[in-house]
C-alpha positions in Angstrom: 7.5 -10.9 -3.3 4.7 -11.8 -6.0 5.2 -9.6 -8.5 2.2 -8.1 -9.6 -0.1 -9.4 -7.0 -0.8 -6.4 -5.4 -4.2 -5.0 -5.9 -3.7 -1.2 -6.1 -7.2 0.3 -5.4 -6.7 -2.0 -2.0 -3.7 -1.0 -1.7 -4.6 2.5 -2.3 -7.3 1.7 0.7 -5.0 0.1 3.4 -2.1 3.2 2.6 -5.0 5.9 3.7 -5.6 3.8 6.5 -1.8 3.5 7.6 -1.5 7.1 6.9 -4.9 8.0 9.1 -3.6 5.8 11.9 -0.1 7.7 12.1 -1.9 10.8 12.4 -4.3 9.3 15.0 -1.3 8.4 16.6 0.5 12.0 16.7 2.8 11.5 13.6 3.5 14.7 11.9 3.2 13.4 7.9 4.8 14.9 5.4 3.8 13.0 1.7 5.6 12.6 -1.5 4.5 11.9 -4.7 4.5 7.8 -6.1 6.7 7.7 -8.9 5.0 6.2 -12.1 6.7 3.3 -13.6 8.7 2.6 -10.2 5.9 0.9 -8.4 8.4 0.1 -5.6 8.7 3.4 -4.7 5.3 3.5 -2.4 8.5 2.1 -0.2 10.0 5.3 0.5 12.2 4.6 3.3 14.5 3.0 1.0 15.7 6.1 -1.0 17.0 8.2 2.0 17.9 8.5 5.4 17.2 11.7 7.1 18.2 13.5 10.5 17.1 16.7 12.1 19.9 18.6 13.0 18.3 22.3 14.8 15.7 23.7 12.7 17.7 21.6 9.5 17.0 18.3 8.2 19.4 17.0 6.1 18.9 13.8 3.7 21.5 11.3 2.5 20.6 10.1 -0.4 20.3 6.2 -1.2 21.7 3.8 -4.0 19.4 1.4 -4.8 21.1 -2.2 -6.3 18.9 -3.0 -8.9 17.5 -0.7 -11.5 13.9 -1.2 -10.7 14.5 1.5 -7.7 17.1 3.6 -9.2 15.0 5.3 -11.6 13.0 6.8 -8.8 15.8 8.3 -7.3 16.1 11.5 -9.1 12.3 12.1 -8.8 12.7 11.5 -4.8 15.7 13.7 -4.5 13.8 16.6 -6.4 11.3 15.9 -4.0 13.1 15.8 -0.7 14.2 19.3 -1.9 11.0 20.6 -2.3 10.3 19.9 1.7 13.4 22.0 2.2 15.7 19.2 3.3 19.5 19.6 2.6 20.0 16.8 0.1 23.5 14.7 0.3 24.6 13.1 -3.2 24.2 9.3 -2.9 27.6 7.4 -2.5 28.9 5.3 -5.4 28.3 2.0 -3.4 24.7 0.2 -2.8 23.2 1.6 -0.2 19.0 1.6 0.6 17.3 3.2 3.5 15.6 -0.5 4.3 19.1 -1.7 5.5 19.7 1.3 7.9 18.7 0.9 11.6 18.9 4.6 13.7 19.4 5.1 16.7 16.5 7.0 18.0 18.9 9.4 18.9 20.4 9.4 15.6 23.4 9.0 17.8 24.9 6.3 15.3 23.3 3.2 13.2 23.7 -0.5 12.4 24.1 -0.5 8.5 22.5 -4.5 7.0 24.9 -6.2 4.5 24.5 -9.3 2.2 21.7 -8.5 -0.2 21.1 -4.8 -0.8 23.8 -2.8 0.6 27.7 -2.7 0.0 29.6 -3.0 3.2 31.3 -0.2 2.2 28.8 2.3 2.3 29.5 2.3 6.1 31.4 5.1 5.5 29.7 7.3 3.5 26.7 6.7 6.3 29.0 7.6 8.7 30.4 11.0 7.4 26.3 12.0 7.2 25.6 10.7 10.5 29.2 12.1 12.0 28.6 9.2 14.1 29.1 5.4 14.5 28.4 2.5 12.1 28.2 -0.6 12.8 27.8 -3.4 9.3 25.4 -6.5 10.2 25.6 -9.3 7.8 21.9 -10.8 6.7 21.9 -14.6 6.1 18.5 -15.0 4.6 17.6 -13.5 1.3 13.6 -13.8 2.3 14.6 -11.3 5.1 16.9 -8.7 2.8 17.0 -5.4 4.5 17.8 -5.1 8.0 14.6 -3.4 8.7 13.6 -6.8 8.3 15.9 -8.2 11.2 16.2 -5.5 13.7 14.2 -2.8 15.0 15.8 0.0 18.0 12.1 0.4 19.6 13.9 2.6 22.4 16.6 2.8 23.8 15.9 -0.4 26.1 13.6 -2.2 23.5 15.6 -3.8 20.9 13.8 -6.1 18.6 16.0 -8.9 17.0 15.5 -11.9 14.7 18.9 -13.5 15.4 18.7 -16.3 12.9 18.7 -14.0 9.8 22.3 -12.5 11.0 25.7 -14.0 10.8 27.1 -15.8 13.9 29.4 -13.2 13.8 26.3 -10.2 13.6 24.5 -12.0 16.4 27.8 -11.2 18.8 28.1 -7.8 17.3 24.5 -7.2 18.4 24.5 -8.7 21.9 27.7 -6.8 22.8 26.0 -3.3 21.7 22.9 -3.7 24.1 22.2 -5.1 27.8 20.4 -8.5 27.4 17.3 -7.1 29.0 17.0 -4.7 26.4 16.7 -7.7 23.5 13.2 -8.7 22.4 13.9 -12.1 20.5 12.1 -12.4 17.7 11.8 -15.7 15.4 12.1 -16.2 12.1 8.5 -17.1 11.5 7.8 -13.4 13.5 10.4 -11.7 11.4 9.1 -13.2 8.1 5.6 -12.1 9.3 6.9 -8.6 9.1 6.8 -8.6 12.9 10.3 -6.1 12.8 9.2 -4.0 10.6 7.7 -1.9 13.2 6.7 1.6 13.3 7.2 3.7 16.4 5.3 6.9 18.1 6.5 6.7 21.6 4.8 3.8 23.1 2.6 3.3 20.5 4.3 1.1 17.8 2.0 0.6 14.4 2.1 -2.9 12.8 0.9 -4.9 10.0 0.4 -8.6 11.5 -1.1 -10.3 14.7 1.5 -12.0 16.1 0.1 -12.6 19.7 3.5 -14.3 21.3 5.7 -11.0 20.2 2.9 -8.7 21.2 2.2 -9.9 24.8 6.1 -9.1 26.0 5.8 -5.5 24.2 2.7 -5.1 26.0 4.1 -6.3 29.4 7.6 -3.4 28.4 4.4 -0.6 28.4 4.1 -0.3 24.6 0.5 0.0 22.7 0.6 -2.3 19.6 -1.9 -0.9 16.4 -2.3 -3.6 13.7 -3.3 -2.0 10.6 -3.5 -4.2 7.3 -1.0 -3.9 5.1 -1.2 -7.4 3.8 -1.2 -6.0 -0.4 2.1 -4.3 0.5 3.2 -7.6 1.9 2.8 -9.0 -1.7 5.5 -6.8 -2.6 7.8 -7.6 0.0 7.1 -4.4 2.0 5.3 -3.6 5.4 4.8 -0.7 7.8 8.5 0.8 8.4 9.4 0.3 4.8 6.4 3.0 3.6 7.9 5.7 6.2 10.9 7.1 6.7 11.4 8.3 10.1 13.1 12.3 10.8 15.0 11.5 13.8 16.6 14.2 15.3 20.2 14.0 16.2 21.1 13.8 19.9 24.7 14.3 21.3 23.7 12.1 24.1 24.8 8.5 25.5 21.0 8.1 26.2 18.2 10.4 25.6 14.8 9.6 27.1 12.7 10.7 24.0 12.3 8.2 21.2 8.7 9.8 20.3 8.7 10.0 16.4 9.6 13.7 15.1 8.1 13.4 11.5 7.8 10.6 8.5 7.1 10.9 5.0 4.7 8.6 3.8 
């Protein structure tokens, strides 16, 4: 991060752009309102997590660490409400929507550890979700939330940047997936933002050019769209971290859809 790098009338520019591109893209885009004085909060995955359950989405509301992103939270909650989402009370423990990796069945989640979430938050993640989580510990504080280190593409398209988990994540990770399904990514990649991917079927939306990492999603079938995002990468923030994905919530070992339902950008 460089605090107050960020030039906001570009950064106003490249967040229409993003936006346009999602809809290009078939995203259905629901916005909500920046919240003055908490300039972090352009990041809006990080105050919920949110599943579609039927015709009901339902939002679990985040706990940010530091204080910088907790006075946006009661702003975001009001307007999470407004959309007609039930809204779930945040749990007492840290807990940001940066560290939590869906399924994209919503059929469970890996929950990131270390710098900006309480292990034991797990739970409360897992009463919302009625389903499986699984706590990976982060190693490198340049790479804080797991959105950062992982990324569930599909199903069979896992992207992983195994030197910023624990030797103890890494096994934890290769015992969830087949090893075919693992896209290694490297630390240079990951700190390029090259995780921090966005998703609309086979179309995934990105914010850097990183040829190696792009050729093997290419040769899986996937369409990558670089969009620049590079002022929100001043602030420690790429493509994922300005969305937060509606999955909906499949009772199903595998499902064969991982097409993007909704975001909120």
């Amino acid at each position: 991060m460089k605090v107050g790098a960020a030039d906001p009338r570009c950064a106003f520019l490249q967040h229409r752009e993003f936006v346009q591109k999602l809809r290009e893209l078939g995203a259905s885009i629901k916005s909500v309102d920046f919240v003055h004085g908490a300039y972090d909060s352009v990041f809006v995955k990080d105050s919920a997590v949110a599943i579609r359950r039927g015709a009901q989405v339902s939002a679990l509301l985040a706990q940010p660490r530091y204080e910088q992103r907790q006075i946006e939270q009661s702003a975001r909650a009001r307007a999470l409400a407004g959309l007609g989402w039930s809204i779930r009370s945040a749990p007492c423990t840290a807990l940001e929507g940066g560290d939590i990796v869906l399924r994209p069945d919503a059929s469970g989640a890996f929950l990131g550890t270390g710098f900006r979430s309480d292990a034991r938050s797990a739970l409360a993640l897992t009463h919302f979700l009625d389903a499986p989580v699984t706590a990976l510990e982060l190693v490198d504080p340049r790479l804080y939330h797991l959105d950062m280190v992982l990324a569930m593409v599909a199903h069979d398209t896992v992207l992983v940047c195994e030197d910023a988990l624990s030797a103890r994540s890494r096994a934890i990770v290769r015992a969830h997936f087949a090893p075919e399904a693992i896209v290694p990514v490297t630390l240079d990649e990951a700190l390029a933002f090259g995780v921090n991917v966005v998703p609309i079927g086979r179309d995934l939306v990105v914010a850097s050019r990183l040829p190696r990492l792009h050729a093997v999603l290419g040769e899986r079938g996937y369409r990558v769209h670089v969009v620049d995002l590079s002022e929100f990468h001043l602030a420690g923030g790429s493509a994922a971290c300005l969305v937060s994905i509606v999955k909906t919530q499949e009772r199903v070992a595998v499902s064969t859809t991982a097409a993007m339902r909704s975001t909120a950008a």
